[in-house]
Short mmCIF file of the C-alpha atoms (twelve columns), coordinates in Angstrom:
data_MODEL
# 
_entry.id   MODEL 
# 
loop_
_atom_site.group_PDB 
_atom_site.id 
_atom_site.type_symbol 
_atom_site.label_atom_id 
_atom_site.label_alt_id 
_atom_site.label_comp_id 
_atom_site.label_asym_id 
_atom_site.label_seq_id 
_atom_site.Cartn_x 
_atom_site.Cartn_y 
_atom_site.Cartn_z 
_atom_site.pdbx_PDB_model_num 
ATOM 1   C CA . UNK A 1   110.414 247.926 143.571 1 
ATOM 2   C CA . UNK A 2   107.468 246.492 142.033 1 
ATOM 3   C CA . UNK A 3   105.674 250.131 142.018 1 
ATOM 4   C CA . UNK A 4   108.810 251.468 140.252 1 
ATOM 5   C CA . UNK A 5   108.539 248.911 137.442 1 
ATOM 6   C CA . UNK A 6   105.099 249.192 137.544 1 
ATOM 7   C CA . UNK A 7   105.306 253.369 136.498 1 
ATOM 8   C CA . UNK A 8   108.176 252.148 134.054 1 
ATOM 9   C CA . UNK A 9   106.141 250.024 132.237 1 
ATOM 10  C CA . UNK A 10  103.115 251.881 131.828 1 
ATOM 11  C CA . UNK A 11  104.727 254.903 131.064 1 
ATOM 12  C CA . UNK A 12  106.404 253.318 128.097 1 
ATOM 13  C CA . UNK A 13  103.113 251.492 126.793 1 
ATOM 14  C CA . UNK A 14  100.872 254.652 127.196 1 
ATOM 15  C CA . UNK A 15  103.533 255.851 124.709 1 
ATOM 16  C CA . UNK A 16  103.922 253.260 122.620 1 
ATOM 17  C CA . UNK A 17  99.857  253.003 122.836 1 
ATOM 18  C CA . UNK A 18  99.838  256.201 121.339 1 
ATOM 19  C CA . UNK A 19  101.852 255.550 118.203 1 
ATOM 20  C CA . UNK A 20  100.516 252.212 117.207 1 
ATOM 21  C CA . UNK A 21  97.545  251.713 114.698 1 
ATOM 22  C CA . UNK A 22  94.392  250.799 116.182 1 
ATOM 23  C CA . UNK A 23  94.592  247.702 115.100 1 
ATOM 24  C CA . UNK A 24  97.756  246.924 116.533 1 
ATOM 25  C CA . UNK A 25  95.978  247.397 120.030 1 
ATOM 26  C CA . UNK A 26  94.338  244.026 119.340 1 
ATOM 27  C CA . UNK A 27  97.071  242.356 118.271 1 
ATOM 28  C CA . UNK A 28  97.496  238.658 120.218 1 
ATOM 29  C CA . UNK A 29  101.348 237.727 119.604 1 
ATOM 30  C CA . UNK A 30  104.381 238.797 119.717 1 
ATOM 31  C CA . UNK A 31  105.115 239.012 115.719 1 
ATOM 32  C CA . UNK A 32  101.791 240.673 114.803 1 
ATOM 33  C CA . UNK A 33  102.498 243.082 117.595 1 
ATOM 34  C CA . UNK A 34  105.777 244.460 115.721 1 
ATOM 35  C CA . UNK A 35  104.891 243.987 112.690 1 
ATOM 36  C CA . UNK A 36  102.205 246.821 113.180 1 
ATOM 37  C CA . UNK A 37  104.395 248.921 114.439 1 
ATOM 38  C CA . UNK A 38  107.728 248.130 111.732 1 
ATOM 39  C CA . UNK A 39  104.525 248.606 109.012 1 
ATOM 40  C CA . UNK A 40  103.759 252.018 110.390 1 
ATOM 41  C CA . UNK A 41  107.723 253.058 110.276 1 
ATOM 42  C CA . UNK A 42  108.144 251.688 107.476 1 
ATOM 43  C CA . UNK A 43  105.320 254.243 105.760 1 
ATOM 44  C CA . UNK A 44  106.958 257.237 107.573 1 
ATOM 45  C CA . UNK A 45  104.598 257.573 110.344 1 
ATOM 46  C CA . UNK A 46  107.133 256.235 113.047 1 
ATOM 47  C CA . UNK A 47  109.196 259.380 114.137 1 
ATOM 48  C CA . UNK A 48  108.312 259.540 117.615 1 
ATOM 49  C CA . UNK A 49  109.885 257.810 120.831 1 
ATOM 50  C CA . UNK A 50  110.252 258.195 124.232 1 
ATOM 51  C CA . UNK A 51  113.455 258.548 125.324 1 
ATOM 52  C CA . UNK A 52  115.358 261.375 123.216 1 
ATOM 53  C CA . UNK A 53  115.614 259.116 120.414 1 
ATOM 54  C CA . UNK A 54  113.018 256.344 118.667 1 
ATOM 55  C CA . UNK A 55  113.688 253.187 120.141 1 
ATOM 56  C CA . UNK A 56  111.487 251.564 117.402 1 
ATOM 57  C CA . UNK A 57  114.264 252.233 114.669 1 
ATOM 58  C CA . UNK A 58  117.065 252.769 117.073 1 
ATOM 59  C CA . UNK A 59  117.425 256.238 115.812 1 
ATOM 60  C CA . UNK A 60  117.089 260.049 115.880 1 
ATOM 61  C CA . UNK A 61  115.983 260.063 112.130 1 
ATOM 62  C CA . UNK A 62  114.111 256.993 111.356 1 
ATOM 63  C CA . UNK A 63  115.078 255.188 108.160 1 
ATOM 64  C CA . UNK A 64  113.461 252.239 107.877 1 
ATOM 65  C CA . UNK A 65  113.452 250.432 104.243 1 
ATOM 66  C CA . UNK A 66  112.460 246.898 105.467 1 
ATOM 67  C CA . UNK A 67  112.711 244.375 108.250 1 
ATOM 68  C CA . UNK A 68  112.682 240.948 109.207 1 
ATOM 69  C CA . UNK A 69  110.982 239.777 112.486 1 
ATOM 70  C CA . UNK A 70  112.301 236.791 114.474 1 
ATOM 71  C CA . UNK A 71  111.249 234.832 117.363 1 
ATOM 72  C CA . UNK A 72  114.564 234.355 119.345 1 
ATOM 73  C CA . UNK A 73  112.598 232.744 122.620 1 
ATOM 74  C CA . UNK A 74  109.476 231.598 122.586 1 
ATOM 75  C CA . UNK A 75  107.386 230.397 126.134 1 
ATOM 76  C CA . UNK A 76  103.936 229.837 127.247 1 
ATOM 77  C CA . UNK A 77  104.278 233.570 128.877 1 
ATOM 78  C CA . UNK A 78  107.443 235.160 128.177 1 
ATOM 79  C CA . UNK A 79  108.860 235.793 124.321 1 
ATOM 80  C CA . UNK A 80  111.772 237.586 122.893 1 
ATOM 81  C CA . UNK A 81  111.696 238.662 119.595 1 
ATOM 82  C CA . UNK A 82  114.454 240.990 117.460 1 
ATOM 83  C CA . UNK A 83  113.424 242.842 114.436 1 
ATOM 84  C CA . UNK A 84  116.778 243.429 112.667 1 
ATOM 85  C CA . UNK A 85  116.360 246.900 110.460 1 
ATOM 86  C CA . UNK A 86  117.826 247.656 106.967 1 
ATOM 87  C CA . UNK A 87  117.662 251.453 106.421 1 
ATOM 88  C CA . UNK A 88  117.652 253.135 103.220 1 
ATOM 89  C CA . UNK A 89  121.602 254.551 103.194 1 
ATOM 90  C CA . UNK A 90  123.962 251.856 103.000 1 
ATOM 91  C CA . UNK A 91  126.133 253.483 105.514 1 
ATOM 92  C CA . UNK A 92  123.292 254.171 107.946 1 
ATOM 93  C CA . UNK A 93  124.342 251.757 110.926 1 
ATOM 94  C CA . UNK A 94  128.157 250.072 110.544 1 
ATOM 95  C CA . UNK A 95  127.761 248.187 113.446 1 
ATOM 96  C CA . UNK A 96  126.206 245.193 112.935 1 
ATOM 97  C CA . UNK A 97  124.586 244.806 115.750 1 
ATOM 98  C CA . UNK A 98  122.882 248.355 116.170 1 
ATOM 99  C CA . UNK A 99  120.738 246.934 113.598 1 
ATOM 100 C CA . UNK A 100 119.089 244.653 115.929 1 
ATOM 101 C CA . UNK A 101 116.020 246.011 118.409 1 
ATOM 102 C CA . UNK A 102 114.748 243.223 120.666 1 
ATOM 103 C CA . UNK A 103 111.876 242.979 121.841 1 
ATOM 104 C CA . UNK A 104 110.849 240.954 125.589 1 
ATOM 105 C CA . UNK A 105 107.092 240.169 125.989 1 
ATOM 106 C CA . UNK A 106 105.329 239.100 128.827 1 
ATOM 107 C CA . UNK A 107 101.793 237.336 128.741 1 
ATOM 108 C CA . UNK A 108 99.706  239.006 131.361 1 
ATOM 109 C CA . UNK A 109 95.809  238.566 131.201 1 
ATOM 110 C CA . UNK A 110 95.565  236.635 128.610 1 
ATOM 111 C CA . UNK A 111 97.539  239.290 126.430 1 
ATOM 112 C CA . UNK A 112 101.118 239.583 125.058 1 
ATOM 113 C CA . UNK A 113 103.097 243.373 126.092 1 
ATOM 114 C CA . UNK A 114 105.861 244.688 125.976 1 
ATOM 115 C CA . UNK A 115 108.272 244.435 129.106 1 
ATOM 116 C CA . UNK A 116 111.364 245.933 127.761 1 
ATOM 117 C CA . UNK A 117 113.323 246.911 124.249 1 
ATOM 118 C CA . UNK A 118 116.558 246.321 123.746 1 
ATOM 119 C CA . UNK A 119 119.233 247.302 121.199 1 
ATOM 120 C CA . UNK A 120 122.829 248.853 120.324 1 
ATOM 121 C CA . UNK A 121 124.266 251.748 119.575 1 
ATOM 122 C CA . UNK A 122 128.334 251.655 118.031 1 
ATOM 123 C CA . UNK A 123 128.202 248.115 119.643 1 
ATOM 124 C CA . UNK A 124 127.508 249.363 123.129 1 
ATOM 125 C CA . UNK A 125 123.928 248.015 124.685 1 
ATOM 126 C CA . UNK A 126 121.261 250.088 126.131 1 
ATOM 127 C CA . UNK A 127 117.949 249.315 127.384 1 
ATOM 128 C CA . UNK A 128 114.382 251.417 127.717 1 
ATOM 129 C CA . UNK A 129 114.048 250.099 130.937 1 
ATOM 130 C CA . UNK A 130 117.305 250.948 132.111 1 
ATOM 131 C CA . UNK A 131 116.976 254.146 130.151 1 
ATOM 132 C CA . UNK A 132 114.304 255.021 132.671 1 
ATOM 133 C CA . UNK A 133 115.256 253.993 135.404 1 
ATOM 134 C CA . UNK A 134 118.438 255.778 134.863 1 
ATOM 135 C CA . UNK A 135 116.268 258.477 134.232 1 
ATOM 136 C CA . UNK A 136 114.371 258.487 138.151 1 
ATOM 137 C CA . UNK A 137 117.542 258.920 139.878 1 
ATOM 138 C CA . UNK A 138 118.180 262.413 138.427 1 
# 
């Protein structure tokens, strides 16, 4: 079980490792963490994800105009933040709460990652980690 998360895990940090600024690699909390990566969406450089759409901007075309990052729980080692998204069309996400992404942190090593992301599509949840795991069984 632990292997399987393990592979889950690292798979989706060596991607999102790949698509974050260099600087965002050095980042120490939670907020500075996404706000590298909302800043790069935000200037168009965002477009990739991996999971046959961009989790990022809970999208297959990302349209990010601006964003707000919040803490929702914050612990010595474990944080969940949710970056709520306002796109450029008006009538790019009617359901309020696909424009949500949440993030859950761990602190591991004295650093903060990534341990799952969260959001909505027409009101109905999904998960990258369940996304994935979903994905093993085929």
């Amino acid at each position: 079980m632990i292997a399987r998360r393990t592979l889950i895990l690292s798979g989706a940090a060596a991607v999102l490792a790949a698509i974050l600024p260099p600087h965002a690699h050095a980042a120490d909390d939670p907020t500075a963490i996404l706000t590298a990566i909302y800043g790069r969406v935000t200037k168009g450089k965002g477009d990739s994800g991996p999971v046959g759409f961009d989790p990022v901007t809970n999208s297959q075309d990302p349209d990010v105009k601006s964003f707000k990052v919040a803490a929702k729980k914050q612990a010595a080692d474990r944080a969940t933040m949710a970056v709520t998204i306002e796109a450029h069309r008006r009538d790019a996400r009617a359901n309020a709460a696909d424009k949500t992404v949440r993030y859950d942190f761990v602190l591991e090593a004295g650093q903060w990652k990534i341990d799952d992301i969260k959001g909505a599509v027409d009101g109905s949840p999904w998960s990258v980690r369940a996304l994935l795991v979903d994905s093993f069984k085929y």
